[in-house]
N, C-alpha and C positions, 0 to 999 in steps of 0.2 A: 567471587561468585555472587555474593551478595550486591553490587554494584548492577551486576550485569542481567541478574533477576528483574532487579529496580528498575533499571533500562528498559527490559520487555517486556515490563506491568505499564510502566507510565507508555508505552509504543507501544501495546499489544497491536492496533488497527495494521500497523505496519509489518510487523511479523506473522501478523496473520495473513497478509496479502502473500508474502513467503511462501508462507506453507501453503497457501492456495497453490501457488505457480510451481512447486514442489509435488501437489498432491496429495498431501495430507486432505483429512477431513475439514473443510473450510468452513461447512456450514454449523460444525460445533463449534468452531474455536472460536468465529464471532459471533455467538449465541453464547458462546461461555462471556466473554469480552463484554457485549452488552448488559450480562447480570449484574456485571460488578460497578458498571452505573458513571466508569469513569473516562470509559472510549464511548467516545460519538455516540451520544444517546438520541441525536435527531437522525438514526437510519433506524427504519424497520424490520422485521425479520425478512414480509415481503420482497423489500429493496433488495436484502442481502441476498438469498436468492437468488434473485435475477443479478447480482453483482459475479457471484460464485460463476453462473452458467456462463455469462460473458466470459471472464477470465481464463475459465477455463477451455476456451478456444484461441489463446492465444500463445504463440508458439515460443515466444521469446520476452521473458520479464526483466528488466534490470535496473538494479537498486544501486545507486552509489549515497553512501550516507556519509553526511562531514559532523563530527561531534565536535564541540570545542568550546572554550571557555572565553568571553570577548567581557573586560569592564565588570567583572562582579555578574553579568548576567551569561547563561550559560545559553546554549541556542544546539537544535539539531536540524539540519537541511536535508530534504530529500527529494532527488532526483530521479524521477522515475520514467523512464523510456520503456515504452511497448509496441514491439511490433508483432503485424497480426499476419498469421498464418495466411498461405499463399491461396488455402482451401477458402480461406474464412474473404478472401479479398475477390475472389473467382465468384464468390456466393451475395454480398455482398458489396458490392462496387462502390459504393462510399466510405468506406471502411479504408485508409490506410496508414496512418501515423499518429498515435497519440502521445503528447505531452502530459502529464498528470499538473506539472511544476514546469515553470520557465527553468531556464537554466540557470544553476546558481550563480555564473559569472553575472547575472541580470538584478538579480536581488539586492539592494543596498539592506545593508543593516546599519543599526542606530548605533 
């Protein structure tokens, strides 16, 4: 349990995007996230915001994460695929595929 805490302290940005795509209250959790000074302190509240209100029109979030231990150094990847609601691509027309991250088959690691 302890392990797994740790995990969602040092990734809260990530879990919080979770809970965004879930429903949860987003704009506390990274408002909480941001106090503690050790997720992403170059986003503003502003930003965050307008991050929530986007996210929150999109119909489909998916997280594949690879934990793993390479050489003494430890690494976590994440792959995040979004796709945007049929409403949201009807509304606007530029809107249709985002990649957050290349795909991990793309990534060299050291």
């Amino acid at each position: 349990v302890q392990k797994l805490f740790s995990l969602m302290r040092s990734h809260g940005f990530i879990f919080a995007l979770m809970s965004l795509a879930l429903g949860d209250c987003p704009e506390k959790i990274f408002m909480r996230l941001m106090s503690e000074s050790s997720v992403l302190p170059m986003f503003s509240s502003r930003s965050l915001m307008v991050s929530c209100r986007i996210f929150k029109s999109f119909s489909h979030l998916e997280f594949i994460f690879v934990h793993g231990v390479r050489l003494c150094s430890s690494f976590i990847a994440l792959h995040a695929a979004v796709q945007v609601s049929q409403q949201c691509l009807l509304n606007r027309l530029s809107f249709s595929h985002f990649m957050f991250l290349p795909p991990l088959s793309k990534i060299n690691w050291p």
